[in-house]
Biopython code that builds the backbone (N, CA, C, O; Angstrom):
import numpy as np
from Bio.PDB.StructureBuilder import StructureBuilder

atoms = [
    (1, "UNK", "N", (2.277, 0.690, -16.440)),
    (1, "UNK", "CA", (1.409, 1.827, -16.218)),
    (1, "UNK", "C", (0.267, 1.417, -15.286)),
    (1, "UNK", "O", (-0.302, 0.332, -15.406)),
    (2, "UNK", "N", (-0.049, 2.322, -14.354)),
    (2, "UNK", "CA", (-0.809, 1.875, -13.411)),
    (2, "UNK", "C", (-2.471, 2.285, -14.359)),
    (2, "UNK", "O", (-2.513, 3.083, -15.295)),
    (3, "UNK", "N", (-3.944, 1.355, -13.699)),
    (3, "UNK", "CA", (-4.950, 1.634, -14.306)),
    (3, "UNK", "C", (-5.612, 2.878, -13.539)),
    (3, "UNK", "O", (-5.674, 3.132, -12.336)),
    (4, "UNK", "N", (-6.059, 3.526, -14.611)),
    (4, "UNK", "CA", (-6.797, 4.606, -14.886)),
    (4, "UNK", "C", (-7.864, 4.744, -13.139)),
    (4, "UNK", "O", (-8.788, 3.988, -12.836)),
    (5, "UNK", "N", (-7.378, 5.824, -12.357)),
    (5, "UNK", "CA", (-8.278, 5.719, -11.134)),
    (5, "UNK", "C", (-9.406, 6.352, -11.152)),
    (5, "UNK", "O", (-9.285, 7.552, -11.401)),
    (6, "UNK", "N", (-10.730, 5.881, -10.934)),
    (6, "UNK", "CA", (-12.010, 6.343, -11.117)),
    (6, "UNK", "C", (-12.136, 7.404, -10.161)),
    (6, "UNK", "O", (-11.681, 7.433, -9.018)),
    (7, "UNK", "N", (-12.911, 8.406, -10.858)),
    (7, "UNK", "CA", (-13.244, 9.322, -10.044)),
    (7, "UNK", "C", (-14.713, 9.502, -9.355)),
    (7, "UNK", "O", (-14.925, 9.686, -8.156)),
    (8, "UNK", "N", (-15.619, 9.410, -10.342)),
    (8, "UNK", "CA", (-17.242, 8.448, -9.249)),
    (8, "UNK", "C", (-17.299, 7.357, -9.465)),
    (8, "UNK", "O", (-18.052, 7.120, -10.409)),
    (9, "UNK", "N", (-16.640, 6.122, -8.834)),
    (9, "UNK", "CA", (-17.168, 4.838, -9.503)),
    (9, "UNK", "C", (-18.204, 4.504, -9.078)),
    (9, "UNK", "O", (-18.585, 4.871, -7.966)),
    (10, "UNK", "N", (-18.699, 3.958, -9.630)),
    (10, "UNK", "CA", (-20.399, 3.306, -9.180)),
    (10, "UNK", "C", (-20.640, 2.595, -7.827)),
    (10, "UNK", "O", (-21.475, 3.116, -7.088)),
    (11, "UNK", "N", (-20.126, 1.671, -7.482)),
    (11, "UNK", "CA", (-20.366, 1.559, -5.940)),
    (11, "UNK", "C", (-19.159, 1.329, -5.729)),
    (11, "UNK", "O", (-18.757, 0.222, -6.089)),
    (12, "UNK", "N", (-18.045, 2.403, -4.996)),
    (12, "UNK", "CA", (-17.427, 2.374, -4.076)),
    (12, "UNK", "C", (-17.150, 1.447, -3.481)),
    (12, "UNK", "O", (-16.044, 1.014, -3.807)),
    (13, "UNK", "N", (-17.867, 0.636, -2.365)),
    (13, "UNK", "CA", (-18.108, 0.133, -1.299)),
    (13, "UNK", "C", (-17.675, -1.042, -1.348)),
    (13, "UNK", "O", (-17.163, -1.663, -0.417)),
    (14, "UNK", "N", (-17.920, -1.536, -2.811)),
    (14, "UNK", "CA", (-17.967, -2.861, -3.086)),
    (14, "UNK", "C", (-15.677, -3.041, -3.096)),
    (14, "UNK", "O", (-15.074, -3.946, -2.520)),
    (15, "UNK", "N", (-15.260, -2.329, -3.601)),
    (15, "UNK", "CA", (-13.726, -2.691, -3.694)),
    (15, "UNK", "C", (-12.774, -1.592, -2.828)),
    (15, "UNK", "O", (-13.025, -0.390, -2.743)),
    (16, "UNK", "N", (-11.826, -2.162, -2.315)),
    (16, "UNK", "CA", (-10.865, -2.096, -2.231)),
    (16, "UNK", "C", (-9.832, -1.056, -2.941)),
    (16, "UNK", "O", (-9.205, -1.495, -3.905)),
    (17, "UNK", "N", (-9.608, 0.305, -2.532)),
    (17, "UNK", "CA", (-8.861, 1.218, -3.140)),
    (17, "UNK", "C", (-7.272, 1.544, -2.933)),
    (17, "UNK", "O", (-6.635, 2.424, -3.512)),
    (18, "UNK", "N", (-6.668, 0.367, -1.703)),
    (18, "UNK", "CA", (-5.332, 0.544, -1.283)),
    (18, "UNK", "C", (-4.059, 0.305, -2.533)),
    (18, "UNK", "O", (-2.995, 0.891, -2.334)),
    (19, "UNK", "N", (-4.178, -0.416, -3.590)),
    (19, "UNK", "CA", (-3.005, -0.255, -4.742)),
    (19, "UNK", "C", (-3.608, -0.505, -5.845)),
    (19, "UNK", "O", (-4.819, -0.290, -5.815)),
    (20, "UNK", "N", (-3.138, -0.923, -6.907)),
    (20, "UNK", "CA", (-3.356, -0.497, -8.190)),
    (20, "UNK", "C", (-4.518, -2.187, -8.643)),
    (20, "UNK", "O", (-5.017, -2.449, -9.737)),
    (21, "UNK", "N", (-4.588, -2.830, -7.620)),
    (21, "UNK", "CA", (-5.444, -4.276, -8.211)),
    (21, "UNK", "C", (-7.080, -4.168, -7.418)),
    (21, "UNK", "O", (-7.895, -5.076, -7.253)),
    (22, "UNK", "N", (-7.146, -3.149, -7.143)),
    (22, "UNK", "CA", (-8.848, -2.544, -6.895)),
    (22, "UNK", "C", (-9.396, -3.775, -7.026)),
    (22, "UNK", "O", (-9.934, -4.109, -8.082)),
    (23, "UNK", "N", (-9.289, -4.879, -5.579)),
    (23, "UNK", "CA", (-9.700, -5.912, -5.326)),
    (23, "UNK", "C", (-11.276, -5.902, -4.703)),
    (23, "UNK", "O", (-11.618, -4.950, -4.002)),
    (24, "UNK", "N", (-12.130, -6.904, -4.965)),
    (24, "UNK", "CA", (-13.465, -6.980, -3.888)),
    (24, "UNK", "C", (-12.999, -6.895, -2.789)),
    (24, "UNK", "O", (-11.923, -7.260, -2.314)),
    (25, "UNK", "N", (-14.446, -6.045, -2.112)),
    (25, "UNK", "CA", (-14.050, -5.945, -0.723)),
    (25, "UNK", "C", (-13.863, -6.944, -0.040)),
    (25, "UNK", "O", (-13.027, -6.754, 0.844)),
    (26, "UNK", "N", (-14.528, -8.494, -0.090)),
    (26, "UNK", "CA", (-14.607, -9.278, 0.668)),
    (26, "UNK", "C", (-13.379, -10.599, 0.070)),
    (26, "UNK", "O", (-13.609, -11.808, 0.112)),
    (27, "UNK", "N", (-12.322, -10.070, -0.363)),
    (27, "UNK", "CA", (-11.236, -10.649, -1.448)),
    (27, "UNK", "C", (-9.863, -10.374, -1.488)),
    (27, "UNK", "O", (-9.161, -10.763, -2.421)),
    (28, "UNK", "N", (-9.307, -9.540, -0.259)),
    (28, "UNK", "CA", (-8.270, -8.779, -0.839)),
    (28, "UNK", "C", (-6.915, -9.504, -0.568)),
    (28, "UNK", "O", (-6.650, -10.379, 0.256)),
    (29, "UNK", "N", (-6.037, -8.812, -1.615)),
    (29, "UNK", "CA", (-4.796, -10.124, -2.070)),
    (29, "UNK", "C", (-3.503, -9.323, -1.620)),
    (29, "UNK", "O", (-2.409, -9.845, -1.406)),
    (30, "UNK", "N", (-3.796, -7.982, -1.510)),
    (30, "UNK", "CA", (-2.173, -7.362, -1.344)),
    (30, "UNK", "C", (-1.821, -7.418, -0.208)),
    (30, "UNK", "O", (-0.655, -7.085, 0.004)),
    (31, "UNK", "N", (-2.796, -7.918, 1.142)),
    (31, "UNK", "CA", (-2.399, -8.134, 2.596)),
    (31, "UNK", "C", (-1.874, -6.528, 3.209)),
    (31, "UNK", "O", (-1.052, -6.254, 4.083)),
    (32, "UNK", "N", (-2.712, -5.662, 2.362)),
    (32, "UNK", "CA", (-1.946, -4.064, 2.795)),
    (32, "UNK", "C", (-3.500, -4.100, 4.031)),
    (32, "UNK", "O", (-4.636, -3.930, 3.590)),
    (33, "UNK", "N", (-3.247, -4.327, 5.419)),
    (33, "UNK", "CA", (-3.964, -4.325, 6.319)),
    (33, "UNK", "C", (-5.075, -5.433, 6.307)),
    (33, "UNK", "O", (-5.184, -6.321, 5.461)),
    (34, "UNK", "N", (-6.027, -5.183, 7.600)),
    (34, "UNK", "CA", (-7.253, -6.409, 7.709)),
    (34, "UNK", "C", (-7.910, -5.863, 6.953)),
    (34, "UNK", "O", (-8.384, -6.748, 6.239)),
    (35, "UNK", "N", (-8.421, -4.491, 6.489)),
    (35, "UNK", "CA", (-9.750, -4.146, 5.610)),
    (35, "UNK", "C", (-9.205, -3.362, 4.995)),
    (35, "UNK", "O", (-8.060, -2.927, 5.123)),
    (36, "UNK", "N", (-10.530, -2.951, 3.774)),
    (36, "UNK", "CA", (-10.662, -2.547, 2.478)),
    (36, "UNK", "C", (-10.081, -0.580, 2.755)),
    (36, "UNK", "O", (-10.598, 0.194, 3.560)),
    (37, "UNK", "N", (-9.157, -0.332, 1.997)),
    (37, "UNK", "CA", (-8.946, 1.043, 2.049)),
    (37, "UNK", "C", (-10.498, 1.847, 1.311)),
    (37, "UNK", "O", (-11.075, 1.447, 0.300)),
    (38, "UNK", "N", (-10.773, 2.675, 1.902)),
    (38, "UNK", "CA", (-12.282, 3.584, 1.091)),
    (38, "UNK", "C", (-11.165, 4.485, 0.024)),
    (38, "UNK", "O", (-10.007, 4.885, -0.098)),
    (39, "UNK", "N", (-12.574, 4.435, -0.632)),
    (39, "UNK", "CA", (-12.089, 5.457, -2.113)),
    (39, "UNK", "C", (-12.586, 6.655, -1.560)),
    (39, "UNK", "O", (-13.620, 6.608, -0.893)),
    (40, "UNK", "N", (-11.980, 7.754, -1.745)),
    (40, "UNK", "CA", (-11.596, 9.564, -1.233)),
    (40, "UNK", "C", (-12.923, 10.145, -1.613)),
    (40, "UNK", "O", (-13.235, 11.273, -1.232)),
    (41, "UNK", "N", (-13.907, 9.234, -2.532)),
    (41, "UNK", "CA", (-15.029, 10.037, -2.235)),
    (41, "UNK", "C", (-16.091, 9.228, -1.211)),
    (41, "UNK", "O", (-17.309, 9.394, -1.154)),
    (42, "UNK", "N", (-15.585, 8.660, -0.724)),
    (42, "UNK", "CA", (-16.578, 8.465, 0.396)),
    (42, "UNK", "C", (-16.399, 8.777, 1.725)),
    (42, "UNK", "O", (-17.324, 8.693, 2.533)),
    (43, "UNK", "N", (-15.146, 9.176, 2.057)),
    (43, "UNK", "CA", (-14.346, 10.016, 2.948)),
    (43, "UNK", "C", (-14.533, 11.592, 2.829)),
    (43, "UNK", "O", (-14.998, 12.378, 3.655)),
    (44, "UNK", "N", (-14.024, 11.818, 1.535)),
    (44, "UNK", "CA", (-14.372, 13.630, 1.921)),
    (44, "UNK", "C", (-15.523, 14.124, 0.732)),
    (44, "UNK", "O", (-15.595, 15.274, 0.300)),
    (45, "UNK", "N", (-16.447, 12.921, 0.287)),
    (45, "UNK", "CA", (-17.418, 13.727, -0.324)),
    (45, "UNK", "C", (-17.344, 13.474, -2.101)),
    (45, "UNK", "O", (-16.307, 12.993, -2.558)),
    (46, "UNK", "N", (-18.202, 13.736, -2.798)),
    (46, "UNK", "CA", (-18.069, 13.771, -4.661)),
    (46, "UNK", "C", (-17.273, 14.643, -4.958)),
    (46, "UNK", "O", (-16.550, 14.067, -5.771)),
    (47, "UNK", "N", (-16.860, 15.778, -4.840)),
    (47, "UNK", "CA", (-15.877, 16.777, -5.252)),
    (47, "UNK", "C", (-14.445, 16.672, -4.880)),
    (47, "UNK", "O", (-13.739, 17.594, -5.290)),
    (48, "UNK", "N", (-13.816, 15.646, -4.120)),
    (48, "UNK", "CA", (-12.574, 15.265, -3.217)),
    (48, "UNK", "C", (-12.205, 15.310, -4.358)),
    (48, "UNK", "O", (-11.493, 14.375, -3.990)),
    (49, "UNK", "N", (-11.795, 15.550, -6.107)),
    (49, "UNK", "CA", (-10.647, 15.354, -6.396)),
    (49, "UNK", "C", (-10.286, 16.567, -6.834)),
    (49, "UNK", "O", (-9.255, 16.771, -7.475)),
    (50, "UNK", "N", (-11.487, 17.830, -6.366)),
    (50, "UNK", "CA", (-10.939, 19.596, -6.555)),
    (50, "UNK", "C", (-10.019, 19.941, -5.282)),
    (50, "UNK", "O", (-9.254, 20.905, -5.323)),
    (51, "UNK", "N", (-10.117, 19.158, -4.206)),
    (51, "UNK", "CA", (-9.314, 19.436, -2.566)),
    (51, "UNK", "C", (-8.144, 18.906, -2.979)),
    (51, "UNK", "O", (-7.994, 17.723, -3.286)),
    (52, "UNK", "N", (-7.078, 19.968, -3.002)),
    (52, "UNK", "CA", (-5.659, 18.582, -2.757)),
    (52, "UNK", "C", (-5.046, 18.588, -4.219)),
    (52, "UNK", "O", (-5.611, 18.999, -5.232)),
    (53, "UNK", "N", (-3.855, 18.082, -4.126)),
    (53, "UNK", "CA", (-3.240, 17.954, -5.426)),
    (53, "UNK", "C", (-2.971, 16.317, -5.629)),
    (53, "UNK", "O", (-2.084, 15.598, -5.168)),
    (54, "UNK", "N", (-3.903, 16.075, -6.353)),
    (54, "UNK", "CA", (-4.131, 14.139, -6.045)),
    (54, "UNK", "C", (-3.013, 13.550, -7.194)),
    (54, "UNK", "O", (-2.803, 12.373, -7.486)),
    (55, "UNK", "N", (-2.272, 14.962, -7.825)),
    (55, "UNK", "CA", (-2.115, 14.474, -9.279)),
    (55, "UNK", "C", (-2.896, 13.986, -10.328)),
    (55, "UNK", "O", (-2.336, 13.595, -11.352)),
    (56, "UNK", "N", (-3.921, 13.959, -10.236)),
    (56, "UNK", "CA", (-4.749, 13.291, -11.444)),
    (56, "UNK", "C", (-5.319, 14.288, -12.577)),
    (56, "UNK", "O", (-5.857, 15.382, -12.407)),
    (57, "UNK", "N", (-5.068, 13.646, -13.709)),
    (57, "UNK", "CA", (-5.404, 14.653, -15.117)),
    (57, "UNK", "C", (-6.827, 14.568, -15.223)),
    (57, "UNK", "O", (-7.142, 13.443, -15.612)),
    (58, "UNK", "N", (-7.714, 15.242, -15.050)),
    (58, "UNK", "CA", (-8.839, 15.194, -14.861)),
    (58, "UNK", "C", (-9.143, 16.484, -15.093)),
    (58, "UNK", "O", (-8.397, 17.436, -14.860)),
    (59, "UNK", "N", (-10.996, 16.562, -15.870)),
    (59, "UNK", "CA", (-11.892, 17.353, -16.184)),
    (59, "UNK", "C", (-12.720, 17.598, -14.933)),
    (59, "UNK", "O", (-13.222, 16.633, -14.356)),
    (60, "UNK", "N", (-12.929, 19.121, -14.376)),
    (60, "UNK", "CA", (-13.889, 18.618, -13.461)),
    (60, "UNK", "C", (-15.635, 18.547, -14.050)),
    (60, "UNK", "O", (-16.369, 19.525, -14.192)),
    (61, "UNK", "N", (-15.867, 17.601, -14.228)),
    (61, "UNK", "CA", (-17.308, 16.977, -14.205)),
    (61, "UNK", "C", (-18.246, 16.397, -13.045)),
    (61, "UNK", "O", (-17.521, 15.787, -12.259)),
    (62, "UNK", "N", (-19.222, 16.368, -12.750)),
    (62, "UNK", "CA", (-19.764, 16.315, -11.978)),
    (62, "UNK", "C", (-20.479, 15.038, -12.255)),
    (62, "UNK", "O", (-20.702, 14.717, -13.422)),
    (63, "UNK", "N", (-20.967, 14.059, -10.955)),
    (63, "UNK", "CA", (-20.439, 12.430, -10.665)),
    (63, "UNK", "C", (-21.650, 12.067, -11.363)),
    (63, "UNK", "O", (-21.744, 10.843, -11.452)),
    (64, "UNK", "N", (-22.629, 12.707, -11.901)),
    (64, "UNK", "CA", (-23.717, 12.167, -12.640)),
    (64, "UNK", "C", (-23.557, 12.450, -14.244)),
    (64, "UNK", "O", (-24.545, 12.234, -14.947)),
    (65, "UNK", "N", (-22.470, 12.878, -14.791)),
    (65, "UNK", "CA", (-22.558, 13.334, -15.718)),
    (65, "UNK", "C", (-22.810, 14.796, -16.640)),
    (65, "UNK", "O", (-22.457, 15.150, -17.765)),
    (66, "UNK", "N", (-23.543, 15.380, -15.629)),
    (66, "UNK", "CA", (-23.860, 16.998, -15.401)),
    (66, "UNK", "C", (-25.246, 16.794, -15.986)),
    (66, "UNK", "O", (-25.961, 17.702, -16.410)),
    (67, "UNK", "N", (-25.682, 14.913, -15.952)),
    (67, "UNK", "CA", (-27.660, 15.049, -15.828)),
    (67, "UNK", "C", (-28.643, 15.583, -14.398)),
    (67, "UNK", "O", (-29.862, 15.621, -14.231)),
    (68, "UNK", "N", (-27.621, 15.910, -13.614)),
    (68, "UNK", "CA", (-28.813, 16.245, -12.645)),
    (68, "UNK", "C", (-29.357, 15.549, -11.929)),
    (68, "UNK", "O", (-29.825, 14.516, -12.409)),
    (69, "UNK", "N", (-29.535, 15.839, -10.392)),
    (69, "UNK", "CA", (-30.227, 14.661, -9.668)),
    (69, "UNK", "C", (-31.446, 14.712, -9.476)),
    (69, "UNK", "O", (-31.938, 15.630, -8.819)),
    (70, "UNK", "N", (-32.336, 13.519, -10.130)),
    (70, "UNK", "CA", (-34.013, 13.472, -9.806)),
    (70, "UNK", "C", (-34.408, 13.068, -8.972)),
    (70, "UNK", "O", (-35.627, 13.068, -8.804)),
]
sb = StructureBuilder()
sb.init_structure("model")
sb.init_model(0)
sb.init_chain("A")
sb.init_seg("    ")
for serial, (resi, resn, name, xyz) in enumerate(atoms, 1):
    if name == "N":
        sb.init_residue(resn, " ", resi, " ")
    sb.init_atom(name, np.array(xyz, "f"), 0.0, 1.0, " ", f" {name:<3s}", serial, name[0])
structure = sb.get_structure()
């Protein structure tokens, strides 16, 4: 079973989203290209998993929890 794919993870930036071993960015082992695939919300935005049929079983919640941004 593949692991559970985050839908806001906390920093993005830092890993690697191309297969199922969500490697560091500066680390990667599957040789799927020279760099880190981006995770879909940093490409089309916090709401990218209402666009599209991503397959994923998911609630839509909003990336703070629905606390609100201060």
């Amino acid at each position: 079973m593949a692991k559970k794919f985050p839908i806001h993870p906390a920093h993005p930036e830092r890993v690697c989203w191309g297969c199922d071993k969500y490697c560091p960015a500066g680390s990667l082992q599957c040789g799927n290209g020279s760099g880190r695939t981006q995770h879909p919300a940093e490409v089309l935005g916090d709401d990218w998993y209402l666009h599209g049929d991503w397959g994923l079983d998911i609630e839509d919640t909003p990336p703070d929890g629905g606390a609100g941004k201060r």
